[in-house]
C-alpha positions in Angstrom: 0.0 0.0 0.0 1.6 3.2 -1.0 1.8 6.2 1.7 0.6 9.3 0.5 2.0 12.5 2.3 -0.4 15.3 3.6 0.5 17.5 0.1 -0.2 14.7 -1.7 -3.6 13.6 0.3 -4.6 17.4 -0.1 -4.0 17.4 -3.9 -6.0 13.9 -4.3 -8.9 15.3 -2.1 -9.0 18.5 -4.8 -9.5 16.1 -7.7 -12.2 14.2 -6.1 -13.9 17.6 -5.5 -13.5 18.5 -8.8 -14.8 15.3 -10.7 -17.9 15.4 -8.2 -18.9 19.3 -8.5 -22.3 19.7 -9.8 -22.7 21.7 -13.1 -24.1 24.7 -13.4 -27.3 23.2 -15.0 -27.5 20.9 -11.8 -27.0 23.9 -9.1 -30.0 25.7 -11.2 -32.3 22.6 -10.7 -31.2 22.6 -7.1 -32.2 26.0 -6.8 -35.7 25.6 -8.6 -36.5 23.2 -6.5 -35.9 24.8 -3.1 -37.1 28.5 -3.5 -40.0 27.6 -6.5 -42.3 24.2 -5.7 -43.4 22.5 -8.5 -47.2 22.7 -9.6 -47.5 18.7 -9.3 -46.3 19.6 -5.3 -49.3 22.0 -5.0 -51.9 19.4 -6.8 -50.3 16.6 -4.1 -51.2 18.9 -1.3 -54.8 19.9 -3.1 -55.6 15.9 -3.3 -54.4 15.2 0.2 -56.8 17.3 1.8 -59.9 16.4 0.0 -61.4 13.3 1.8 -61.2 16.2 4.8 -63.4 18.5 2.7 -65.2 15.6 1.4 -66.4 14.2 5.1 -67.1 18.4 6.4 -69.4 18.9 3.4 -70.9 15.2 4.7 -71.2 16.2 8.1 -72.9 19.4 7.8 -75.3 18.0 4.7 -76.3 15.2 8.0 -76.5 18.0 10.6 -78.8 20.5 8.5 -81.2 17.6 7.9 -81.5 16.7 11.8 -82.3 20.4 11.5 -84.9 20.6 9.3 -86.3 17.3 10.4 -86.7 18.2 14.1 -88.1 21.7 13.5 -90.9 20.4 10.6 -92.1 17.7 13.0 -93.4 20.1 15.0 -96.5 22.4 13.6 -98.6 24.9 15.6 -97.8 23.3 18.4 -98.8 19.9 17.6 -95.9 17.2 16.9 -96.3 14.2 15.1 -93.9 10.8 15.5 -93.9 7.5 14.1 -92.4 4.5 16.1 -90.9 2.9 13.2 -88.1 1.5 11.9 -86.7 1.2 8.7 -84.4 -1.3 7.3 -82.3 -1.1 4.6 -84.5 -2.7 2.0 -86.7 0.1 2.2 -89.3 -1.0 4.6 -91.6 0.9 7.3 -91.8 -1.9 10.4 -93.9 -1.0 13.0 -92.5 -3.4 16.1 -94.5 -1.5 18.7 -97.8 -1.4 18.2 -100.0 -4.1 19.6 -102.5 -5.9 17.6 -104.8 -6.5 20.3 -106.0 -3.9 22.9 -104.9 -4.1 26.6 -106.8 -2.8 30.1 -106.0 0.7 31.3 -106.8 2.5 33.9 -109.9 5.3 33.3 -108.6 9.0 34.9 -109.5 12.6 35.3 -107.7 13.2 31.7 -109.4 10.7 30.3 -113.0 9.9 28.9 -114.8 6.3 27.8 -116.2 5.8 25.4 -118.6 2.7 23.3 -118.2 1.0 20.2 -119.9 -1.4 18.5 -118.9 -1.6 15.1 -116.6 -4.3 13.7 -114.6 -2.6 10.9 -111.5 -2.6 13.5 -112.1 -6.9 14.1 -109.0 -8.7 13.9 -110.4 -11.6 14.6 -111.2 -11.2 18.5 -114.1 -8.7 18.2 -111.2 -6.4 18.5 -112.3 -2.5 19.7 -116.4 -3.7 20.7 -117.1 -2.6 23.9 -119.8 -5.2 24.6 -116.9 -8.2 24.6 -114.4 -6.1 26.3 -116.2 -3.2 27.8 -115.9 0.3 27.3 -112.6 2.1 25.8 -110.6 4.5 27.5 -109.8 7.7 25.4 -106.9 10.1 26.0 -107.6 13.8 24.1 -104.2 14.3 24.4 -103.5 14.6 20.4 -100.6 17.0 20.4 -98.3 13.8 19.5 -99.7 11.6 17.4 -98.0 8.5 16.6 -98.0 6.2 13.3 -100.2 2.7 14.6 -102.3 4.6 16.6 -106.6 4.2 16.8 -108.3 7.7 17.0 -111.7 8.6 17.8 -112.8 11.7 15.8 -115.4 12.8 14.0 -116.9 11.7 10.7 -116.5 14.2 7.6 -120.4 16.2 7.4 -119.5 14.9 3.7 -120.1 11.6 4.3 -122.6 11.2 7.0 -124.9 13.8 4.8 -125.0 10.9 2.4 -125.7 8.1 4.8 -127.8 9.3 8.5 -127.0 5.7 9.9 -123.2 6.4 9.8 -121.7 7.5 13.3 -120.6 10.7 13.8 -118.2 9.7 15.6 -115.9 6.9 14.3 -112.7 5.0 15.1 -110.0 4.6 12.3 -106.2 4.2 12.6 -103.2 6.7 11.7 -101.5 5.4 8.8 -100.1 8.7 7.6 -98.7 11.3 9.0 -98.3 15.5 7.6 -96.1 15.5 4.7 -96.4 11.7 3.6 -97.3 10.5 0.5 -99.9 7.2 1.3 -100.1 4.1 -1.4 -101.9 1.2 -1.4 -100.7 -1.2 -4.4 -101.5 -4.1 -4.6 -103.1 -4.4 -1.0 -100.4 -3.4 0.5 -99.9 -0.2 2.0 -96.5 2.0 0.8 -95.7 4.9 2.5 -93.1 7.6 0.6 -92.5 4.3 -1.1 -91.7 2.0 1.3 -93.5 -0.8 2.1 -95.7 -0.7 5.4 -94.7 -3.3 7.3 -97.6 -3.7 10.2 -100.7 -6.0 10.7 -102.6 -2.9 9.8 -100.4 -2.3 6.4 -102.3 -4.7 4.6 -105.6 -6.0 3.3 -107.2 -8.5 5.7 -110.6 -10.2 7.1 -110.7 -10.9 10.1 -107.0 -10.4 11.0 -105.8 -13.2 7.6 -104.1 -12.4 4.9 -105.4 -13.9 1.1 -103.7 -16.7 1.5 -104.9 -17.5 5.1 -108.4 -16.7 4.2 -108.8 -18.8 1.0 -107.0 -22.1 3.2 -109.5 -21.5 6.7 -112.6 -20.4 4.7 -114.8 -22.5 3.9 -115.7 -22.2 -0.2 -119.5 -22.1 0.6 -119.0 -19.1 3.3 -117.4 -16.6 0.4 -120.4 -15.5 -1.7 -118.0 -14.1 -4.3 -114.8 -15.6 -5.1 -113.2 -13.1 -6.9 -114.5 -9.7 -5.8 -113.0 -10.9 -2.5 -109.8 -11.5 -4.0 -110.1 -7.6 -6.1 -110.5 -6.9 -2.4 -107.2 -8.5 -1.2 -105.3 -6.7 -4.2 -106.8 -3.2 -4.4 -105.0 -0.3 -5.4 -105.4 3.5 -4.3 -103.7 6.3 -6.3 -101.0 8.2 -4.2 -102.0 10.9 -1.8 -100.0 13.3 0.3 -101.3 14.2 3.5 -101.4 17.7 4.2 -99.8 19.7 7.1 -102.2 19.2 10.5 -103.8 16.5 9.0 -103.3 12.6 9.1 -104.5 9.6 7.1 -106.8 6.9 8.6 -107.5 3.1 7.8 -109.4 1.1 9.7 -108.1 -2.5 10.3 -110.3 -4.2 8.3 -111.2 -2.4 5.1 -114.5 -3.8 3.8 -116.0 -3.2 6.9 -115.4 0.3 7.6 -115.1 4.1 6.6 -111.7 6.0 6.5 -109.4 8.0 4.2 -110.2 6.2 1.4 -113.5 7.7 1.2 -113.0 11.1 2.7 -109.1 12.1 2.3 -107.0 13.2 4.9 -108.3 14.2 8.3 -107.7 17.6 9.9 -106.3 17.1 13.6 -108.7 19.5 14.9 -111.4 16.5 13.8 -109.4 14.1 16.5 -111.1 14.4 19.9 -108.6 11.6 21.5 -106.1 8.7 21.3 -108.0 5.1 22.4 -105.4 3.6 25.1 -107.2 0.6 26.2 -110.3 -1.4 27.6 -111.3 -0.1 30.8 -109.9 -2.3 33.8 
């Protein structure tokens, strides 16, 4: 190995500068680079930040329509609430409502009332007073809830064309202000989703088509297939207007209800039934 002397190691170390020296064109670059980004640096940056621009714009969009949602479900004064819940298929299921009535307790806020007519019959002479005594009415209205039976009065339009209909009648909220009712089919839609509840549906007696043509006898159905136009009937789309809501009763061919008079104005409601008397 040959020994270099310091002159000598100073002199190498020159070269090796020398044959490693950027060129001018290089230091230029160099400079560019530093003290003037390049526009694809900018873009990077631009992109980089959009899924956070993305998920505000999401955020408020989801906060404004809590907004608007809380403050239209309240009008004069009265609010109106469904308890239902909606899958992803696009279906209304209403888990809370009970088919059949239970007792409750008769109070100062509340009034009883008698019914004898069997359009709300499930099958268990469902709502008649003289197989489960008289039903106890709340007038609370000012929160009306989808399932619901209401005692109101009858439109003047329809009792004018037949005296021996009550003027007072019990019907069910299907609708409530702002929703567009369907019935297609038999089966009841609601903003076009499908109204899953013993109520959303054409029945007799609480069955279904199916149930009724396999536990009736054939000589007890005087006509075969009116009954089944019955099961599949269809009714145009109708949105209910603000302070009103849309009524069914339970079991269609028996009974009186939106279908023949429209909506119902709240003001028409006199209470909410909450059970037999105990």
């Amino acid at each position: 190995m040959k020994h270099l002397s310091d002159d000598e190691l100073s002199k190498e170390l020159k070269q090796l500068g020398k044959a490693f020296a950027p060129s001018s064109e290089q230091r230029e670059n160099v400079q560019r680079l530093l003290f003037h980004p390049s526009r694809s640096n900018r873009t990077f940056r631009q992109r980089s930040l959009l899924p956070s621009i993305v998920s505000l714009i999401v955020l408020c969009s989801v906060c404004a329509g809590l907004y608007v949602g809380y403050s239209g479900s309240s009008l004069n004064g009265i609010k109106y609430s469904t308890r239902m819940y909606m899958d992803q298929a696009g279906t209304i299921t209403d888990k809370v409502t009970p088919r059949r009535l239970e007792s409750a307790q008769q109070t100062e806020h509340t009034f009883l009332i008698d019914w004898g007519s069997d359009a709300m019959d499930s099958g268990d002479h469902d709502f008649d007073t003289f197989y489960h005594g008289q039903l106890v009415v709340s007038p609370d209205t000012s929160n009306l809830e989808r399932g619901q039976a209401v005692y109101y009065h009858m439109p003047p339009s329809v009792t004018a064309k037949n005296p021996a209909i009550p003027e007072k009648y019990i019907g069910r909220v299907v609708g409530l202000p702002g929703e567009m009712v369907e019935i297609k089919n038999g089966q009841v839609y609601i903003d076009g989703k499908r109204l899953d509840a013993f109520y959303g549906k054409a029945t007799r007696r609480g069955m279904g088509e199916d149930d009724y043509f396999a536990n009736t006898p054939r000589n007890a159905i005087a006509d075969e297939q009116s009954t089944r136009e019955y099961f599949n009937m269809n009714l145009a789309p109708v949105t209910v207007p603000d302070n009103s809501v849309y009524l069914l009763v339970d079991q269609w061919w028996r009974g009186l209800d939106s279908r023949d008079f429209g909506s119902l104005p709240i003001q028409e409601i006199e209470g909410v039934i909450i059970g037999y008397e105990e």
